[in-house]
N, C-alpha and C positions, 0 to 999 in steps of 0.2 A: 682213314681216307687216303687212298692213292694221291702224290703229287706230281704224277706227270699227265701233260697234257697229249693227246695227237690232235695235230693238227694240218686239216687238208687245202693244197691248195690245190683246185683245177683250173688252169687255165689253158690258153688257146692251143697249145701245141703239145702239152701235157701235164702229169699229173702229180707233185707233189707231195710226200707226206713229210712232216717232222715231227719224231717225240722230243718234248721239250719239258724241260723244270719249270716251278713256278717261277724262278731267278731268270726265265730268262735264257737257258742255258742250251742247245740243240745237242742233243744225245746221241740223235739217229737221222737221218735224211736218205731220201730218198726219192728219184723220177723217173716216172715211164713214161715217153714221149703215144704217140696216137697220131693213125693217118690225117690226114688233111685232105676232102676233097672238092675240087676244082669240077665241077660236070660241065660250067659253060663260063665264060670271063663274069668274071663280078661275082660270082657265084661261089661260097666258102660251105661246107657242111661237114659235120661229124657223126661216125656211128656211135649213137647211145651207149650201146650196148659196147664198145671200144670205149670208151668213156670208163664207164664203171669198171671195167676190169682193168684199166691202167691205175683206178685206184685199188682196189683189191692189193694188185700186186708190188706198189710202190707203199701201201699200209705193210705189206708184210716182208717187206724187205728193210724200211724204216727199225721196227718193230725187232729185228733182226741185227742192225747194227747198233740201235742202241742197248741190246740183251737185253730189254723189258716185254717180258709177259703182254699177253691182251688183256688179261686179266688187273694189269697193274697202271692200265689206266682209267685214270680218274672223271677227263670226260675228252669228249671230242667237238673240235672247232671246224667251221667252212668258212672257204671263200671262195668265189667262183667269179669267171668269165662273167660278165654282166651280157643282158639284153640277149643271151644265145636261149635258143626255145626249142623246147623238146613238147610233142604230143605225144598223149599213149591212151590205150583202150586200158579203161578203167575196169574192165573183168578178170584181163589177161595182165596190163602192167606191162604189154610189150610195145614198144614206139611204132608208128605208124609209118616215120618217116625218119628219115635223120634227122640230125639237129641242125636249124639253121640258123648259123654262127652270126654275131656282131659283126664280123665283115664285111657280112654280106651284102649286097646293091642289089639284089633283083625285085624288092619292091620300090626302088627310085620314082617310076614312070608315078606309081601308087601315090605316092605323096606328093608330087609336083601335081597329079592333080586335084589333092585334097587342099595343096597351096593356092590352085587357081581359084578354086570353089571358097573361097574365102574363112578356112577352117584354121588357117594356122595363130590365130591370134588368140582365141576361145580356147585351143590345144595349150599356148602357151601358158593359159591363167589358171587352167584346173589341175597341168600337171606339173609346171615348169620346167619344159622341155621343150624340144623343137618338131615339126614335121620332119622325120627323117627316116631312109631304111637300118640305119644304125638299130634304131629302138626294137624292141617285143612285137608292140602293137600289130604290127602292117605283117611283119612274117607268120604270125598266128592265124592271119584273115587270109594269107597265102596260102597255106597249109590247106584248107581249109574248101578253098575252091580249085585248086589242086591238086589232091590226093583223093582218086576214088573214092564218091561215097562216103568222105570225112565229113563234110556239110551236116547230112542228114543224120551220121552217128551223135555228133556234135548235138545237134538240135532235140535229139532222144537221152541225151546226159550220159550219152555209150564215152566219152573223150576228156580228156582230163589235160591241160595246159600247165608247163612249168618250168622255171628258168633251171639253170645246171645245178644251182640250191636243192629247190624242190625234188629232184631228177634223183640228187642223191642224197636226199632224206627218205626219200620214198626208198629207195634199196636200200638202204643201212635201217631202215625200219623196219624188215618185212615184208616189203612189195604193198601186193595190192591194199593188205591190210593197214600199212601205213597211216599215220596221217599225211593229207595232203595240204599243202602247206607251203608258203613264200615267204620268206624272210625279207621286210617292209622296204630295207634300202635296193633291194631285188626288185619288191611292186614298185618302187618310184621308177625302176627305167621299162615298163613297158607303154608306157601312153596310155595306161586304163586307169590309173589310181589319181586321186585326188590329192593334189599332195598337201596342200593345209587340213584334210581331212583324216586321211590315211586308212583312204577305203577305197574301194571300187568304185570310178564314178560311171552310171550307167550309160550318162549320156557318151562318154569316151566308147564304153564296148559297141552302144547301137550306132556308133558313126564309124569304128572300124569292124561291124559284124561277127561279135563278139560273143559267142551265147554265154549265159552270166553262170550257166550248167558246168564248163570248163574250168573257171577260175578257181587256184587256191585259196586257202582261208591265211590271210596278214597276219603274221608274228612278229614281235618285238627279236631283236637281234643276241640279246642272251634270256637265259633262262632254259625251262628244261621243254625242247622244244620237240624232240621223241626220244624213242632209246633204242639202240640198237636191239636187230634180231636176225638172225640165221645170216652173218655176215664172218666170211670164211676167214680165220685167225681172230676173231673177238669174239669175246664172251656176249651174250642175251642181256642187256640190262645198262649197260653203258651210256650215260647220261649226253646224247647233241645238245649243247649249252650255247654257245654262239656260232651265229650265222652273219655274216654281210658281204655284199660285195664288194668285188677285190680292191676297186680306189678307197671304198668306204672302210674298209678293213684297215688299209694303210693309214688312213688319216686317223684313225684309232690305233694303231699298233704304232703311231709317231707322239701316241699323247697329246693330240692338238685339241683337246680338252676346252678352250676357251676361247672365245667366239673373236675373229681375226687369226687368232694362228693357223698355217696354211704347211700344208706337205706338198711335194712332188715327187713324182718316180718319174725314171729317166728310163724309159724302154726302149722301143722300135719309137716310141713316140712319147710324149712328157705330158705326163697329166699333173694339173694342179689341183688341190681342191683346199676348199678355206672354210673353215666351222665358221657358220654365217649365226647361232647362237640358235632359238628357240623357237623359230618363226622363220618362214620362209622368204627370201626376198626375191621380189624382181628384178632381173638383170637387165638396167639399162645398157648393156653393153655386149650384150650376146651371150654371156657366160649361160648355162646350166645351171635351174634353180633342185636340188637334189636332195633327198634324205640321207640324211649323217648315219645314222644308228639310233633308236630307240631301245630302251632300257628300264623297264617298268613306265612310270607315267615320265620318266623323261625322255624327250626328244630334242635329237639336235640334226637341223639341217646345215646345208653344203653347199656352196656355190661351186661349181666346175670347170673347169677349159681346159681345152687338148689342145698340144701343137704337134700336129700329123706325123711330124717328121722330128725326129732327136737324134737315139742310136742308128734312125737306117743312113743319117747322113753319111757315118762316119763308114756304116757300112759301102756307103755307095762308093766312097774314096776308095774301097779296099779292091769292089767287085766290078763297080763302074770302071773307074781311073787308073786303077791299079797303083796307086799313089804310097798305098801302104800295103803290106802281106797278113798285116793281123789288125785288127781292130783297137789291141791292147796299143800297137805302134803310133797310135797318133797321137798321145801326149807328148809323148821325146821328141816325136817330132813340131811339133808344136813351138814346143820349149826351147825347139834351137833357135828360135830370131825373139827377138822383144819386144815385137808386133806384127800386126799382119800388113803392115806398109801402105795403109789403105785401102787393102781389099775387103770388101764386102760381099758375104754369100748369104742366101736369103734361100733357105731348107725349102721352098714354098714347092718340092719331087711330087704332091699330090694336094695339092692348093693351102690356101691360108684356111685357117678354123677362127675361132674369136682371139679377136675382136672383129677380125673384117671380116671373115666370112665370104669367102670370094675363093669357090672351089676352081674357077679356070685361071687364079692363077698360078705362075710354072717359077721354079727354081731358078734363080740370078745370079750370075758372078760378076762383079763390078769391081773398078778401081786396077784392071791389070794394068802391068807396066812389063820392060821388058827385063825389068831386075826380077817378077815376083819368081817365085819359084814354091816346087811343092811344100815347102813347113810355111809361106805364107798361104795358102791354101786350106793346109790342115788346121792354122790359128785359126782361120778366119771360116772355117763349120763350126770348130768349139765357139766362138762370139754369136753363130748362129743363133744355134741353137741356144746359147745364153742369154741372147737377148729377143727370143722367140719367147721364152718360159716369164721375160721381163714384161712383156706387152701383157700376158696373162694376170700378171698380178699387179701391173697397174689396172687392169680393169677390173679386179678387186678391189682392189683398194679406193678406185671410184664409186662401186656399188655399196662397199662397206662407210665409206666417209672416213676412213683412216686409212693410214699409211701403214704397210704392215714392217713390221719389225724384224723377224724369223721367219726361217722357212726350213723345213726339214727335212732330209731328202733320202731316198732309197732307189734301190733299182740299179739295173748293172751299171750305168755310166755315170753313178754317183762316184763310181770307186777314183773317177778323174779327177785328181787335185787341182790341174789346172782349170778345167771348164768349172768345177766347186768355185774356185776364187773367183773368178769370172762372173760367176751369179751374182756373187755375193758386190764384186766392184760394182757393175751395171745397176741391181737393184738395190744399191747403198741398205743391205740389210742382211741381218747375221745370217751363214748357210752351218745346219748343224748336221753333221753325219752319223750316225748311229752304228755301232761295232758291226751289229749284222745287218745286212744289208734286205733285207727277206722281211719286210715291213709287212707285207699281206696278210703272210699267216701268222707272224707277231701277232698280230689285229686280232685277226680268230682265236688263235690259242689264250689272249685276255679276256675276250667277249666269254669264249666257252668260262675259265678259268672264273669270271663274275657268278656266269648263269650257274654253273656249278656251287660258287659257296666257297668256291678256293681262296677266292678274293675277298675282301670286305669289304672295298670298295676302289673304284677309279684309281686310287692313288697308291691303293696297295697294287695293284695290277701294272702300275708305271713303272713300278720296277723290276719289269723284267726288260724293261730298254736300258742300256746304254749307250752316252753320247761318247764316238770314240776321237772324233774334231770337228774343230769351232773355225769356219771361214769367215775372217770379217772385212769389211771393207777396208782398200786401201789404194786405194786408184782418186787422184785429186780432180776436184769438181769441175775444172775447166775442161781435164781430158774427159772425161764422163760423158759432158753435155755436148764435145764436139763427135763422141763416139755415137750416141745418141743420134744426133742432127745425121748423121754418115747411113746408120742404119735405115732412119725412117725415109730417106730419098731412095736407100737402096728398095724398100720396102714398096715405094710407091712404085719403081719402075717393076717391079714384080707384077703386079697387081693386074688384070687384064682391062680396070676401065678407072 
C-alpha cells in the first residue's frame, strides 16, 4: 500500500495541491490561482469549469515536484471553500451558472426578508446557523429563479446542487457517472440539513424552494467516498478517503480532538472554531452552531466565529496608509516601541461579527496623541486583531462553561511572533504553532489517510503535526485588565448604536 497522500485544497482564489508522507512530511506543493468575478458590487462568482482545471493542473505539478507517480498514491483528501454552490444538469455534468462564491451579498435583501417574516429563530434550531447570504441556502433558490428555465429543470430532477466538495468529487469520479454526494460538514453550512439530525430537513428546503430532486446524498468526512476515474495524471481506482471543509479541516488537521480545544487561522479574516464534543450546542452568544467531521458513528460538532477583519488589517496599513511596504514589515515595526501608548484600533473595515453582530459598525482609531507615531499604529492592529480573536473565545468559553486553555493556530499571520504572544498575553492561555502552517489540507490528507486505512486511528494520524512553538502568557494581570477595560470602550465607540 502506497504511503503518500494528495491532498487538495480549493479555496477562494485558488487551488492547492500537496503530496504528503504519512509523517506529515510535504514532498510536493503546488497553486494555481483562478479568475475572480465581480459582475455587480457585492457580487463574487467563479467558473466551475476554471475551478477544476486549476486543480488538474496544480495535481500535476504537485505530482511533479515531489517525483511521485499518480500511480503512487495511496489516497486523495478535500477541503474546500465552504458555502460556495455550483449547479449543473445532471445528463451533461455541465454548470448552469457559475459558481456563487461565500462572498457573495446578492441574496442579502432575500434573508432580511426571511428575518422580518419571522423565520430566523426556527432557521437557527434546525440548523444552527444564521439567516445570511454567506450560506448555500438562499444562493441555490437564486440560481434557480434566475437562470432561464432552471426552476422547471430543477422541478423535473434535470439539476443537481453541490458545494466545491461535491463539484470535485463529481469530476475526479467520472462526471455524470459519479456519485453525487456532500461531505456532512459541507451540508451543515447550507441552511437545509438538520444539524442534530444530519439530514435534509424538508421543512428548511420548502421555505428556501428547494426541490429535494437537487440535493446530494450526506457522507461521513473519511472513508471511501468515490474513486477516481478518467482524471488527467491519475490512475482509475484511487481511493477519495476524507472530505471537510476548510475550517473544519483545520480543526482536525490541529488535533482538537477533545471537546474545548479550539484552532484559529489567521487570514484576510480569523476564524475560530472550538470541538464543542458530541452534541450540538446553542450559542447563546452568536457564535455558529457547526459540524465538526463525522467519522463512522462518531460525530463531533463545532462552535464557530469569524472576526471580518485580521490579515486585511495589516493589509490596509500597507495599501490604505502606506504605513508599511510589505506586510511581513509590520512586526519590526511593531517591535520598535513597548506599546502602543494608548492607542486603540478596532479592525470593525467591514463591521463587527460575534459577539455583537453589528454589520454598520466602521473601523476606530482612538487614544492619538501627538507622540503616537506609525510602530504605535502598527502595535495597536496586531492588539486588534488580538483581542478581536479574544472576544471570540470568550464567547466560547461562555457557551462551553469553561475557560479554554489552548489554542492552536495556522494560517499566514500565525507566522507573527508578536501578535502569537499577544493572543496568548490577552487570552491568558497557551498559543501553539505548528511547523507547517497549511492546517487545511493537514486536515484532509488525515481524514483521507483514516478513511483509507493508512491510519489506525485519530492518534496515529496526529502525527503528522508538529508543534514547532509554545506561546504562553506573560503579561501581568493588572496590565491585562486595564488593556481589556481600553479595548472594550474602544469597541463600544465602534459600534453604530
Amino acid at each position: 500500500m502506497s504511503l503518500h497522500i494528495l491532498a487538495i485544497d480549493q479555496g477562494t482564489t485558488g487551488s492547492t495541491a500537496l503530496v504528503m508522507d504519512v509523517r506529515g512530511r510535504t514532498l510536493g506543493r503546488a497553486n494555481r490561482e483562478f479568475t475572480q468575478h465581480f459582475p455587480t458590487p457585492g457580487w463574487v462568482e467563479h467558473e466551475p469549469d476554471e475551478i477544476w482545471q486549476s486543480v488538474v493542473d496544480a495535481v500535476g505539478e504537485a505530482l511533479g515536484a515531489a517525483a511521485i507517480r499518480g500511480d503512487q498514491i495511496g489516497a486523495i483528501g478535500i477541503t474546500n471553500q465552504r458555502e460556495t454552490v455550483v449547479v449543473w444538469d445532471r445528463a451533461s455534468g455541465r454548470p448552469i451558472h457559475r459558481a456563487i462564491v461565500w462572498q457573495d451579498r446578492r441574496t442579502a435583501d432575500r434573508c432580511a426578508a426571511l428575518k422580518r417574516d419571522g423565520h430566523e429563530a426556527r432557521v437557527r434550531e434546525i440548523t444552527g446557523l444564521v439567516l445570511d447570504p454567506y450560506f448555500s441556502g438562499t444562493k441555490i433558490e437564486w440560481l434557480l429563479d434566475h437562470v432561464d428555465g432552471a426552476r422547471a429543470r430543477a422541478d423535473r430532477g434535470a439539476l443537481a446542487f453541490g458545494t466545491i466538495d461535491s463539484f470535485l468529487v463529481q469530476r475526479l469520479a467520472g462526471g455524470v457517472e459519479a456519485p453525487h454526494v456532500i461531505e456532512a460538514s459541507n451540508a451543515s453550512r447550507t441552511l437545509l440539513m438538520d444539524l442534530g439530525k444530519r439530514r435534509w430537513d424538508p421543512a428548511m428546503c420548502d421555505l428556501l424552494r428547494v426541490p429535494s430532486s437537487m440535493l446530494p446524498t450526506i457522507v461521513p468526512s473519511a472513508g471511501e467516498i468515490a474513486r477516481t476515474r478518467g482524471v488527467p495524471g491519475l490512475p482509475d481506482g484511487i481511493c477519495i478517503a476524507g472530505v471537510a471543509g476548510d475550517q473544519q479541516a483545520a480543526l482536525f488537521g490541529q488535533a482538537c480532538f477533545g471537546s474545548g480545544e479550539a484552532k484559529c487561522t489567521y487570514g484576510t479574516g480569523a476564524f475560530v472554531l472550538v470541538n464543542a464534543g458530541s452534541r450540538p450546542i446553542a450559542s447563546r452568544s452568536g457564535l455558529l452552531s457547526t459540524l465538526g467531521w463525522q467519522i463512522g458513528d462518531e460525530v463531533v460538532y463545532a462552535l464557530e466565529g469569524s472576526s471580518f477583519i485580521a490579515g486585511a488589517a495589516v493589509q490596509w496599513l500597507r495599501d490604505g496608509l502606506g504605513l508599511i511596504s510589505s506586510a511581513r514589515d509590520v512586526e519590526a515595526l511593531a517591535n520598535s516601541v513597548d506599546s502602543s501608548d494608548g492607542v486603540s484600533f478596532v479592525p470593525a473595515l467591514s463591521g463587527l461579527g460575534a459577539p455583537y453582530w453589528d454589520p454598520d459598525a466602521r473601523g476606530v482609531i482612538c487614544g492619538l496623541t501627538r507622540g503616537t507615531t506609525r510602530a504605535h499604529l502598527a502595535r495597536a492592529t496586531l492588539e486588534g486583531i488580538a483581542f478581536s480573536v479574544n472576544d471570540l473565545l470568550g464567547a466560547m468559553a461562555g457557551d462551553l462553561g469553561q475557560p479554554l486553555a489552548r489554542m492552536r493556530v495556522d494560517g499566514g499571520a500565525a507566522a507573527n511572533d508578536l501578535l502569537m504572544q499577544l493572543q496568548s498575553d490577552v487570552g491568558k492561555l497557551v498559543v501553539e504553532r505548528p511547523s507547517e502552517l497549511e492546517s487545511t489540507a493537514r486536515g484532509a490528507a488525515m481524514l483521507a489517510g483514516l478513511g483509507a486505512g493508512l491510519f489506525r486511528d485519530r492518534a496515529e494520524a496526529s502525527r503528522m503535526i508538529s508543534v514547532e512553538r509554545r506561546f504562553e502568557p506573560t503579561m501581568a494581570e493588572a496590565e491585562r485588565a486595564e488593556r481589556l477595560a481600553r479595548w472594550r470602550d474602544a469597541v463600544r465607540r465602534a459600534r453604530s448604536s
